[in-house]
C-alpha positions, -999 to 999 in steps of 0.1 A, spaced: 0 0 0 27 22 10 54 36 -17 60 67 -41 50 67 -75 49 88 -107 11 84 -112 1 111 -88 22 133 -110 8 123 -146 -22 133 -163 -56 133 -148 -59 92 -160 -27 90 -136 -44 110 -109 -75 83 -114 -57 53 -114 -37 65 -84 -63 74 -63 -86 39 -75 -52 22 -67 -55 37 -28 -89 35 -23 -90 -2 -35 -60 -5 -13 -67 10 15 -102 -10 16 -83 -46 16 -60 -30 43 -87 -24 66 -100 -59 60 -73 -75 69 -61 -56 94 -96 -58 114 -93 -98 106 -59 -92 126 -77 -80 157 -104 -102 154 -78 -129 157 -56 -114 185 -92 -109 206 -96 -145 200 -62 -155 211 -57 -132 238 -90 -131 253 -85 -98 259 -96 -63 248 -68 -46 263 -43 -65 256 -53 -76 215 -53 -34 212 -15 -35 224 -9 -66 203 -24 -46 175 -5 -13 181 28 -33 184 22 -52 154 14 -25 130 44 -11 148 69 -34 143 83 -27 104 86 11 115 110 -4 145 130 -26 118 134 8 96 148 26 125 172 0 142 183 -7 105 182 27 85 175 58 105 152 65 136 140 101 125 107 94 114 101 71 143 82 95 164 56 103 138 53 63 129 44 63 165 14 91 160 5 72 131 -1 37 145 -16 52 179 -39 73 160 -47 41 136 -49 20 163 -68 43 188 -96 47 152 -100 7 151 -104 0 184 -126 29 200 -145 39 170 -147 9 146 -143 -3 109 -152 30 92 -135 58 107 -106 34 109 -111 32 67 -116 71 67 -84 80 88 -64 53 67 -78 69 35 -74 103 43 -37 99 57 -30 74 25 -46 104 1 -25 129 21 6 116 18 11 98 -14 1 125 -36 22 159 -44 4 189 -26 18 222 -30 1 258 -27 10 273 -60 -9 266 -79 10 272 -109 30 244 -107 26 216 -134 13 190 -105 -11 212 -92 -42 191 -112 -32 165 -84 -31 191 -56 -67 199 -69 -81 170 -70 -73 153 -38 -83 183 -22 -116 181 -42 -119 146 -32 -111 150 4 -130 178 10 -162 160 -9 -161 132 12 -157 154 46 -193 170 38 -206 144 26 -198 125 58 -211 149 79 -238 154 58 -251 117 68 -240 123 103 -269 148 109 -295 119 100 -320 141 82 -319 170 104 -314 205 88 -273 220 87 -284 254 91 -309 252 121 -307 273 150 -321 258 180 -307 281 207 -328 309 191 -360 289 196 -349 293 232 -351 330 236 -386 335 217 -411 349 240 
């Protein structure tokens, strides 16, 4: 899942297949992942101590890069796998998926604030993409009820 390529920075087909090559990528990831806990609850018979398992296990090819190559980006490895660990096992499968999508989008695609640059389609469009699925999700998250209403007004009326 992880890795740099040159699709990002190629035409909008590129951008496409990039971001259909994440999103597929990032679905199987969850699976298998949540499979993992599933399996680490069964064997440890614990909550607790499958979420540790979990955290350590996700955990250990970032310890292997820094004993081996270079412990720099250690401490943000660390935010990333408490923060993907902490999604999965307080919040469930979906905003696990949505965290792991949204840092996979994030990272793997070339963002820059000039927009004159020659990769700035990509910058565009992940940012279109990000920000449709933000409002879309919270969008659902109000369950019918209206964005815009003002309840504490109601309050004051005499």
């Amino acid at each position: 899942m992880g890795g740099f390529g040159t699709e990002p920075l190629s035409e909008v087909g590129g951008i496409m297949v990039h971001f259909l090559h994440r999103f597929a990528g990032t679905i199987f990831t969850t699976i298998d992942i949540s499979f993992l806990l599933i399996i680490l609850l069964t064997v440890l018979q614990k909550k607790r101590l499958a979420i540790v398992a979990l955290w350590l296990v996700l955990l250990a090819p970032d310890l292997v890069n820094a004993i081996n190559v270079s412990w720099i980006p250690l401490p943000g490895d660390i935010l990333m796998v408490t923060i993907l660990t902490i999604a999965v096992a307080r919040f469930g499968l979906l905003a696990f998926y949505s965290c792991f999508l949204f840092a996979g989008l994030s990272f793997s695609n070339p963002i820059t604030s000039d927009f004159s640059c020659w990769y700035a389609g990509s910058t565009l469009f992940i940012f279109v993409v990000i920000l449709s699925l933000a409002i879309y999700c919270y969008y659902t998250s109000l369950a019918g009820q209206k964005i815009f209403e003002t309840k504490s007004l109601k309050n004051f009326e005499s």
